[in-house]
C-alpha positions as CSV (number, residue, x, y, z in Angstrom):
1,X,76.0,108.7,93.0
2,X,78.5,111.4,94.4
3,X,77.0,110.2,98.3
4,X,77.7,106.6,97.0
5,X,81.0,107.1,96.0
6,X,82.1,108.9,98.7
7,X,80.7,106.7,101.3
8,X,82.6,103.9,99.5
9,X,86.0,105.9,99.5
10,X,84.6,105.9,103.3
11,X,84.4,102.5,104.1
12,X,87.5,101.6,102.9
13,X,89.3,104.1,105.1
14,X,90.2,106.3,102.3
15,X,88.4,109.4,103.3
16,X,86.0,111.0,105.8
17,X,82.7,111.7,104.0
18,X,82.2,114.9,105.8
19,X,85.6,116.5,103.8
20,X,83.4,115.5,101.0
21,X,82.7,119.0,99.7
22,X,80.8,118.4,96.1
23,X,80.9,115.9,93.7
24,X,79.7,115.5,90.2
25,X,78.3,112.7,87.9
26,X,78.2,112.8,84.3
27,X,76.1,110.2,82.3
28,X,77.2,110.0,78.6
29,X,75.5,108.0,76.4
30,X,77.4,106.1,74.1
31,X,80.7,107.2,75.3
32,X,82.7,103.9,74.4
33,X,85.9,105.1,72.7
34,X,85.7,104.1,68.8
35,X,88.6,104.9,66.4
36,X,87.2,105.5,63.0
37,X,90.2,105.9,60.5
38,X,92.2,108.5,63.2
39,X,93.7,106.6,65.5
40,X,97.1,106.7,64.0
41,X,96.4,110.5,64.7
42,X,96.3,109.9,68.4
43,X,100.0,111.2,69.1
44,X,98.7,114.6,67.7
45,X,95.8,114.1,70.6
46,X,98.4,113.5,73.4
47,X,100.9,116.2,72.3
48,X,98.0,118.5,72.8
49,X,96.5,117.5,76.1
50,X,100.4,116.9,77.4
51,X,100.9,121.0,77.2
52,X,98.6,120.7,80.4
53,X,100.6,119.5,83.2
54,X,97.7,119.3,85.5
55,X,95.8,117.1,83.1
56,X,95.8,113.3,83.4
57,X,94.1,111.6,80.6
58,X,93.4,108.1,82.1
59,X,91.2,104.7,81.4
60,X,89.6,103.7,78.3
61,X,87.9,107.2,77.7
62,X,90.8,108.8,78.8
63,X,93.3,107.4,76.8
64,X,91.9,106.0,73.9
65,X,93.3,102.6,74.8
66,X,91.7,99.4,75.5
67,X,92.5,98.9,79.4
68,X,90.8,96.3,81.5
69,X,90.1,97.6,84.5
70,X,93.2,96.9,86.1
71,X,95.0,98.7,83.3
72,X,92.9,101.3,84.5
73,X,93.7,101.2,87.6
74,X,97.3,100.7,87.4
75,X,96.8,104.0,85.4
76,X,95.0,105.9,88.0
77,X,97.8,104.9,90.5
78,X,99.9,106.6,88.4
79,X,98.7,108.9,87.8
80,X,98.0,110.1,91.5
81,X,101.7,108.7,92.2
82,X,102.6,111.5,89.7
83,X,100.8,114.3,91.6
84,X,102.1,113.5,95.3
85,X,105.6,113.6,93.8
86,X,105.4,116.5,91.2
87,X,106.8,114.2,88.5
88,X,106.2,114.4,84.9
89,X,103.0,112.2,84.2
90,X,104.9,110.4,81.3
91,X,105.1,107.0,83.5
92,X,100.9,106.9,83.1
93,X,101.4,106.1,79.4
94,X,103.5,103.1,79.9
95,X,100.6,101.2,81.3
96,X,99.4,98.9,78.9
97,X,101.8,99.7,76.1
98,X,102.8,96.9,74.8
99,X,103.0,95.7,71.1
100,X,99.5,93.2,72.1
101,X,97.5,93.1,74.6
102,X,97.6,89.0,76.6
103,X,94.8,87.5,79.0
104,X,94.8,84.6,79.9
105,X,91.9,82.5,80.0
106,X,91.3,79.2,82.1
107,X,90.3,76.5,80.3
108,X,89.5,72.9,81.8
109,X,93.0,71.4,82.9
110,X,95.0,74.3,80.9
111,X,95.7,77.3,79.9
112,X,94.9,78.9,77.2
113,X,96.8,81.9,76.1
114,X,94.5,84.6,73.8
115,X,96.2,85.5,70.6
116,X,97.8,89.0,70.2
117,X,95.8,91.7,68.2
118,X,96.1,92.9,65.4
């Protein structure tokens, strides 16, 4: 899977495979995020891992949020945006942070707008 990836980041112009020096894959089973009673705890999570300045918690695993993948993204954007500027990594948390989370979902001649979460 590491050849895969890089030959992906490849083709798209990102890289050159041969700078590729290693690469890792990790297979975790059952690795879906679930909050069981301790999510209101979270802010003691990300006060901990924030005392690592080099350490950028990101997508669903990551941060313990429910992103789509372009929440994710968006997040690993940041994230690298971050990096190249040496600024505080803050600005990845205010991805997806809204009170609900919205898609929308097309439906015949309309629109139909899901409702917020609870």
């Amino acid at each position: 899977m590491p050849d895969f990836a890089a030959g992906e980041l490849e083709r798209i112009g990102f890289i050159e495979r041969k700078d590729v020096i290693a690469g890792t894959l990790v297979r975790v089973p059952r690795a879906y995020p679930a909050y069981f009673g301790a999510y209101s705890q979270f802010g003691c999570l990300r006060n901990y891992l924030d005392r690592y300045s080099n350490l950028y918690p990101i997508g669903r695993n990551g941060m313990h949020r429910y992103n789509n993948q372009d929440h994710s993204m968006l997040t690993a954007n940041a994230a690298v945006d971050a990096i190249a500027r040496g600024a505080p990594k803050e600005q990845i948390w205010d991805i997806n942070a809204e009170e609900s989370y919205h898609e929308e979902m097309i439906v015949g001649d309309g629109v139909f707008q899901a409702p917020a979460r609870s």
